[in-house]
VEXKOLPA-536719 format. One record per residue (C-alpha): x negated, z, y; residue number from 1. Coordinates in pm, 1 decimal, decimal comma. Layout:
REM residues N
+----------+----------+----------+------+
:       c1 :       c3 :       c2 : resi :
+----------+----------+----------+------+
:        X :        Z :        Y :  NUM :
...
+----------+----------+----------+------+
***
This chain:
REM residues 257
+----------+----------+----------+------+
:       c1 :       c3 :       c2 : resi :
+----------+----------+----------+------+
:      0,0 :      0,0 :      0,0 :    1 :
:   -117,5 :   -102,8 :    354,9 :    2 :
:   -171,2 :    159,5 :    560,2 :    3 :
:    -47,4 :    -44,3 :    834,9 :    4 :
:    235,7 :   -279,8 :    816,3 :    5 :
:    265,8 :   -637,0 :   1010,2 :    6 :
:    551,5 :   -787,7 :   1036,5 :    7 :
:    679,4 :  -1062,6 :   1343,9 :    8 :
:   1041,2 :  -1162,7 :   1411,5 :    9 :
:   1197,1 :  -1293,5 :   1756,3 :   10 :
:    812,0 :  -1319,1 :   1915,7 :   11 :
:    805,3 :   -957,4 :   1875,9 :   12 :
:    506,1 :   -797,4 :   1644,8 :   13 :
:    632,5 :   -468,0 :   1484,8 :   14 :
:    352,9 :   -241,5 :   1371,9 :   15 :
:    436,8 :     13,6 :   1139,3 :   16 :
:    111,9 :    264,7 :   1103,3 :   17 :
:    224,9 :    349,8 :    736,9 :   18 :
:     49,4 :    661,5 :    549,6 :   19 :
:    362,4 :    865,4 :    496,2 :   20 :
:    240,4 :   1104,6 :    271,9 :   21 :
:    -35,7 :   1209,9 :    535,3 :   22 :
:    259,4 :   1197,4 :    798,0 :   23 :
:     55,4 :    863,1 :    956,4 :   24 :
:   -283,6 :   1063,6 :   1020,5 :   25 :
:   -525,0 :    812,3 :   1122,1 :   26 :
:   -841,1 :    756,5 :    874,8 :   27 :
:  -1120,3 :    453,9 :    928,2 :   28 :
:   -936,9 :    235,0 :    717,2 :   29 :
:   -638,9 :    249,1 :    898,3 :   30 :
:   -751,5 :    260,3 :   1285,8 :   31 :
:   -996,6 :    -89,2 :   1219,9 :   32 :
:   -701,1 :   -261,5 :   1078,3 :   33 :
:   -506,3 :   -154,1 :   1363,8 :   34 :
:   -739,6 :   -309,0 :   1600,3 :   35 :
:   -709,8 :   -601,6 :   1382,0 :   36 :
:   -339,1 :   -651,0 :   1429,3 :   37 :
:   -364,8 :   -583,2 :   1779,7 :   38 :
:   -605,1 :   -893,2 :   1777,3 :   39 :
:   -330,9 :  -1079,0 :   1622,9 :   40 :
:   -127,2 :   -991,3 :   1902,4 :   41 :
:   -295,1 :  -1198,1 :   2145,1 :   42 :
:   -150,7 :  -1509,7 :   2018,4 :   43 :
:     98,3 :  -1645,1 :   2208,2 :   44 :
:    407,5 :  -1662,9 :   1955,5 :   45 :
:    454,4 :  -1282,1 :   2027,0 :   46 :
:    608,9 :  -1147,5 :   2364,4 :   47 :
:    620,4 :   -771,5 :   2296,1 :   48 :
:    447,0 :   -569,2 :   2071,2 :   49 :
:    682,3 :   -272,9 :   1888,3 :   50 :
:    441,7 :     74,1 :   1758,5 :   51 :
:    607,3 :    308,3 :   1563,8 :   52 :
:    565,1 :    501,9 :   1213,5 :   53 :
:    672,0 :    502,7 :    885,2 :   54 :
:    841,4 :    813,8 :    708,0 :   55 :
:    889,4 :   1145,6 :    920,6 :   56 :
:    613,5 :   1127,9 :   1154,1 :   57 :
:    496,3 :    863,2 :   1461,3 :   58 :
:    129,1 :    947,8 :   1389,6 :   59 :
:    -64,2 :   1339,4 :   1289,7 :   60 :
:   -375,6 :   1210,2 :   1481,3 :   61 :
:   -682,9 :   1246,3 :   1292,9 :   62 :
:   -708,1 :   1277,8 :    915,4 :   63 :
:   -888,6 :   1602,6 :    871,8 :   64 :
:  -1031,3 :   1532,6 :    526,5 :   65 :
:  -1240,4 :   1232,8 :    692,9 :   66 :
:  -1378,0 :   1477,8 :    904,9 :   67 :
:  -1534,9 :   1712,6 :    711,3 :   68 :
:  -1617,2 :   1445,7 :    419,3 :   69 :
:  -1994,4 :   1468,0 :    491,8 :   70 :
:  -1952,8 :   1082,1 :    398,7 :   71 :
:  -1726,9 :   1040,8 :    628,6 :   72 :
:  -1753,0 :    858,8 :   1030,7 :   73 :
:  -1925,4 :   1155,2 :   1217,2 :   74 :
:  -1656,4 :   1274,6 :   1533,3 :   75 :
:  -1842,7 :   1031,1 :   1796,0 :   76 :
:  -1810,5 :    755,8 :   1582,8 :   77 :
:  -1427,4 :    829,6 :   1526,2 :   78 :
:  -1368,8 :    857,3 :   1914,5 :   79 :
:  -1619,7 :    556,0 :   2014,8 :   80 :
:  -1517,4 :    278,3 :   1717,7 :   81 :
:  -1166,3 :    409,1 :   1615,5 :   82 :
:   -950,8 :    557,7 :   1924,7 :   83 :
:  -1121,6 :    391,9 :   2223,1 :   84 :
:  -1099,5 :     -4,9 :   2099,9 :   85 :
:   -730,6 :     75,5 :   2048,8 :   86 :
:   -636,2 :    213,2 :   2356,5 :   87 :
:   -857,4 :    -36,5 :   2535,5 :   88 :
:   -671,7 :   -351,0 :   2320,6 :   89 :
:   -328,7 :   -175,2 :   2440,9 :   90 :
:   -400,8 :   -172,7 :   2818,2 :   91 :
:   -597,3 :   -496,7 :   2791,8 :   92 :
:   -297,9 :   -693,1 :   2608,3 :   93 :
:    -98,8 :   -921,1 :   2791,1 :   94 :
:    234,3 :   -850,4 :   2684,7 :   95 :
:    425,8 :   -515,9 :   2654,6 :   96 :
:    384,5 :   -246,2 :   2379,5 :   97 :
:    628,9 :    -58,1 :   2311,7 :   98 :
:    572,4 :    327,4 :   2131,9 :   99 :
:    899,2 :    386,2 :   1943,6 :  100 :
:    762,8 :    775,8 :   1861,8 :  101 :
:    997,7 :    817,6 :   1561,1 :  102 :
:    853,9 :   1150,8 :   1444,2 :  103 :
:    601,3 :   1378,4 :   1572,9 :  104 :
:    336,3 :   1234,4 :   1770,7 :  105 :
:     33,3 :   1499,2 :   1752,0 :  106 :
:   -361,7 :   1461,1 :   1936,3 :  107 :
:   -479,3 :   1109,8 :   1940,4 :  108 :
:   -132,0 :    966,3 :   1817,8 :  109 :
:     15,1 :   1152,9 :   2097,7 :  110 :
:   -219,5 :    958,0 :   2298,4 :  111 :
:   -173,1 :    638,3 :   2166,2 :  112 :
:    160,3 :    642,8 :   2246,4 :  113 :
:    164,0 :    723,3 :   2610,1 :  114 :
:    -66,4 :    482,4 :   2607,9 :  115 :
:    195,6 :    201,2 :   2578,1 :  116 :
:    400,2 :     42,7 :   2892,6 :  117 :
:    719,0 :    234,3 :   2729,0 :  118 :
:    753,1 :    509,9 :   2514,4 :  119 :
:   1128,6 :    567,6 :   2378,1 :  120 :
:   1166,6 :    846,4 :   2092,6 :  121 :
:   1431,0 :    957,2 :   1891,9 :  122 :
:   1557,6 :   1334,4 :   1997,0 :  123 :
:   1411,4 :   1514,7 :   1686,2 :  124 :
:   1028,0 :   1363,9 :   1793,4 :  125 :
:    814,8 :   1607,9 :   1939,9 :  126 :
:    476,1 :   1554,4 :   2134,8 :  127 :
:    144,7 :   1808,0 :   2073,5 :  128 :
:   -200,3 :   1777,4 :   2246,9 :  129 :
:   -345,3 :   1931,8 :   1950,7 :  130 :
:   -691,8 :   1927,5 :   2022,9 :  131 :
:   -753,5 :   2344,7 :   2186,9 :  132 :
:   -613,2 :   2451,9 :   1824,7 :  133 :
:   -918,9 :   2370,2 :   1724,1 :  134 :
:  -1151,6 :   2340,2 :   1965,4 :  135 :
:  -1163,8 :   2007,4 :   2082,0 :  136 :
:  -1053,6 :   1811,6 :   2416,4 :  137 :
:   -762,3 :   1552,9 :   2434,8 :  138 :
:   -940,8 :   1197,2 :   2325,3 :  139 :
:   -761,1 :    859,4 :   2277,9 :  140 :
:   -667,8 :    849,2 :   2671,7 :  141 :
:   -440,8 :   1198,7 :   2708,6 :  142 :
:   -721,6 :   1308,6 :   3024,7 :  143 :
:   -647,0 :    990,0 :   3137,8 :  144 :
:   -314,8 :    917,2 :   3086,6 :  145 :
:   -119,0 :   1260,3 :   3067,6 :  146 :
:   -179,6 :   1395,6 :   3435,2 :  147 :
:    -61,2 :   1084,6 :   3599,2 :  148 :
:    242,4 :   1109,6 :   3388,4 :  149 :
:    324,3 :   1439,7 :   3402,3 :  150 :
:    106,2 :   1617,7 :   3717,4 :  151 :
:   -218,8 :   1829,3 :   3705,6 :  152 :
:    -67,8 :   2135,3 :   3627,9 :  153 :
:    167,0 :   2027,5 :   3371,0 :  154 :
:   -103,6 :   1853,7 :   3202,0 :  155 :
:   -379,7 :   2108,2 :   3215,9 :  156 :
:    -91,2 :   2373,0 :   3067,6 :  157 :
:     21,5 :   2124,8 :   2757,5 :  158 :
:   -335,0 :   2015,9 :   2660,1 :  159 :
:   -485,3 :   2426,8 :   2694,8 :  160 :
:   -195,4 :   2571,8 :   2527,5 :  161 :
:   -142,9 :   2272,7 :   2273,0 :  162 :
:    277,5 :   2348,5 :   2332,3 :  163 :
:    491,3 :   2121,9 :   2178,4 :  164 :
:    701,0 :   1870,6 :   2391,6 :  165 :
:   1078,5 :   1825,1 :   2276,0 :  166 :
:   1205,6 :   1415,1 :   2306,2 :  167 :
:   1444,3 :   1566,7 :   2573,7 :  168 :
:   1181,2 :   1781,3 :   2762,3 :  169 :
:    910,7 :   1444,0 :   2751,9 :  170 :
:   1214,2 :   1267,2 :   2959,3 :  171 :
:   1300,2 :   1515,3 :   3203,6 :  172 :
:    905,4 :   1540,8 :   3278,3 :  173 :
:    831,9 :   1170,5 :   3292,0 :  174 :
:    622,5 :   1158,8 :   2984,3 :  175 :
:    820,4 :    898,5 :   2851,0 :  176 :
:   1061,3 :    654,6 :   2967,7 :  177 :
:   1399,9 :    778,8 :   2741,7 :  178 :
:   1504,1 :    954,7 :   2415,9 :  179 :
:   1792,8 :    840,2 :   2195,8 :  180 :
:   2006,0 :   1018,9 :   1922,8 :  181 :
:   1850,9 :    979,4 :   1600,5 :  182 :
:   2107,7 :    833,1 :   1414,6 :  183 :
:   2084,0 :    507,5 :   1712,0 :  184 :
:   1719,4 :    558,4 :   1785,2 :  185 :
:   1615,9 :    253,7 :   1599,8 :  186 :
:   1855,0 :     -3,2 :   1703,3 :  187 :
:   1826,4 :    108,4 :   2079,4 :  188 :
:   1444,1 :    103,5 :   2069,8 :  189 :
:   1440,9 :   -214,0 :   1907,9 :  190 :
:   1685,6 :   -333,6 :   2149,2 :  191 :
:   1443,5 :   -311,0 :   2404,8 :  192 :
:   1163,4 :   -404,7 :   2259,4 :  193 :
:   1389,2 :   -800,7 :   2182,4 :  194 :
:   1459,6 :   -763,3 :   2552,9 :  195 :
:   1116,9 :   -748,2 :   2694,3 :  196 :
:   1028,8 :  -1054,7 :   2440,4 :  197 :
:   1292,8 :  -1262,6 :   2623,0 :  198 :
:   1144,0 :  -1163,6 :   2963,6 :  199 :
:    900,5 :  -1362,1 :   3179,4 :  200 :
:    645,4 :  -1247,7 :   2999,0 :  201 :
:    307,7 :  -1373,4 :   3234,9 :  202 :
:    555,3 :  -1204,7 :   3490,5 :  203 :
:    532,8 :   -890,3 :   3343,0 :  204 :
:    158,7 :   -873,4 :   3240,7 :  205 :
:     70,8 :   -907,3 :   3577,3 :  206 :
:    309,8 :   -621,6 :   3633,5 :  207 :
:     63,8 :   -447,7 :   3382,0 :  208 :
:   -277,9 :   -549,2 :   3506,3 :  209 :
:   -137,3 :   -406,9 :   3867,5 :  210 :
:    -17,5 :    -58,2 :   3743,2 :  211 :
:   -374,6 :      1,8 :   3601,7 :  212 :
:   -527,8 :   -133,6 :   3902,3 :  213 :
:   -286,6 :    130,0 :   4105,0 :  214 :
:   -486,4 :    426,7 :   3948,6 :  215 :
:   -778,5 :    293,0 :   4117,4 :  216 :
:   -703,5 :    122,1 :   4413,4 :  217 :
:   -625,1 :    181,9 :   4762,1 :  218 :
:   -328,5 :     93,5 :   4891,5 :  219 :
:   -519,1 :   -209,5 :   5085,7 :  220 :
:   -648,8 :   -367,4 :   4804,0 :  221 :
:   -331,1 :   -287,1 :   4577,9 :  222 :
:   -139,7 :   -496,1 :   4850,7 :  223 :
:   -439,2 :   -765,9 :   4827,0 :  224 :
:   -379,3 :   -762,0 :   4478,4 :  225 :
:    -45,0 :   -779,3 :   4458,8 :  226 :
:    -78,4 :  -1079,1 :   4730,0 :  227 :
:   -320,7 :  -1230,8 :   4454,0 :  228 :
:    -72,1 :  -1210,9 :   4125,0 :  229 :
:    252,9 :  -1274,7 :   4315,2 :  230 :
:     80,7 :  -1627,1 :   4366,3 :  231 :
:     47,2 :  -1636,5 :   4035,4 :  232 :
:    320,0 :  -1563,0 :   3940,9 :  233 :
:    493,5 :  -1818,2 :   4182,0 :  234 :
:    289,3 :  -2066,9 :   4006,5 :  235 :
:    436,1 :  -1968,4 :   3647,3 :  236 :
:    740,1 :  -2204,1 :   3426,0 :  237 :
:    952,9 :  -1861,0 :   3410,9 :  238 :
:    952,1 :  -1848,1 :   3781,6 :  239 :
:   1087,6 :  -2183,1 :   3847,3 :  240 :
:   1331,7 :  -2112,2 :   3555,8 :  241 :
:   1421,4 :  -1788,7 :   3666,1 :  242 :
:   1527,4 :  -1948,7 :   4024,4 :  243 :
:   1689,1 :  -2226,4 :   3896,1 :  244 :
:   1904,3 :  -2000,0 :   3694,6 :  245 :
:   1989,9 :  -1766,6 :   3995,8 :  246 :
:   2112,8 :  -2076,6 :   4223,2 :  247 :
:   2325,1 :  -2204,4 :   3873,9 :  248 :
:   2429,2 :  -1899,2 :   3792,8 :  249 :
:   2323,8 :  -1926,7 :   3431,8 :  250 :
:   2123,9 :  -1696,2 :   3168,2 :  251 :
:   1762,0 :  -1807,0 :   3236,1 :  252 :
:   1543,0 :  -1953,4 :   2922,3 :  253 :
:   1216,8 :  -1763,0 :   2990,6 :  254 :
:   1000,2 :  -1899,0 :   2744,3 :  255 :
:    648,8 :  -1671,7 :   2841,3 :  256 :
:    453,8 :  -2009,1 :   3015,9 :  257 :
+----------+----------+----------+------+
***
């Protein structure tokens, strides 16, 4: 059994990370082939990349017992080759991901998932910067990532304490964008995911490239930027569609060019 599963239907690429039994902990194995299939994502017969986990859990984080194999990738090695390429291929990609956190998401699967341009979870999922409980610091993005999401404070409490977020509680705060009942959670996160896929989809990676540039930025050059990709933009098929279908008041046929 693959411990991650690949599947693509309506230009959307739904990854599955898929050891159950270790509630989706990541080992080598399964974070290279995850870079792999985010490779594959860059071809340009998928519009929207979907993230979520098999079984009971989104993703454990690290699999201890690779840890403290003494054959095993030493900790550096598991941060530099295995968490950083993936969150690096998920801001990089042009096209959104979507985390659909299905279970708990705990330390660098927590991560991973705010990571993405959404994150939707069902009400039972629960969030946990794991890393204080034994005696490491959030890796995979959360210094990054978290703060900006949720404040300084907020984020120094959850990562030092190592409390667990509710779905509801993650929504109220901003850490993700919404939480659905768990009986509709997969049709409503899927729902979105086939909507972004029919979007302009150059449209909305520039969108992307200028949120991370925003963390950066001064408000001068964001507005130089934005200048710079609203050009481009202008210059896209989907934009001439899109206007066409306002002034004929018809369903545009974005087709991502």
């Amino acid at each position: 059994m693959s411990s991650i599963r690949f599947e693509t239907s309506d230009s959307i690429a739904f990854i599955t990370l898929n050891r159950p039994e270790k509630y989706n902990a990541f080992n080598r194995e399964m974070a290279l082939l995850l870079q792999e299939k985010l490779e594959a994502c860059k071809s340009n017969d998928i519009r929207c990349v979907y993230l979520t986990g098999s079984g009971r859990a989104f993703c454990s984080g690290q699999d201890l017992d690779e840890v403290v194999d003494p054959n095993g990738p030493r900790i550096e090695s598991i941060v530099g080759e295995h968490y950083n390429p993936i969150i690096t291929q998920i801001r990089k990609l042009e096209k959104p991901v979507v985390a659909a956190v299905n279970g708990i998401a705990a330390g660098a699967g927590a991560n991973i998932a705010l990571a993405c341009d959404l994150v939707v979870a069902a009400q039972s999922a629960g969030f946990i910067q794991a890393f204080s409980k034994i005696g490491l610091i959030p890796d995979s993005g959360g210094t990054y990532f978290l703060p900006r999401l949720v404040g300084w404070q907020k984020a120094s409490a959850l990562m030092m304490l190592g409390e667990k977020v509710g779905a509801e509680e993650a929504e109220r705060m901003g850490m993700i964008y919404k939480y659905f009942p768990d009986e509709t959670f997969p049709e409503e996160a899927k729902k979105i995911a086939f909507t972004l896929a029919n979007m302009p989809t150059k449209g909305l990676a520039y969108t992307k490239q200028l949120l991370d540039n925003s963390f950066e930025n001064s408000y001068e050059d964001q507005l130089h930027d934005e200048e710079i990709f609203q050009h481009r933009a202008g210059s896209t098929a989907d934009y001439k569609e899109g206007v066409q279908a306002f002034l004929e008041k018809r369903k545009p046929n974005f087709r991502g060019e």
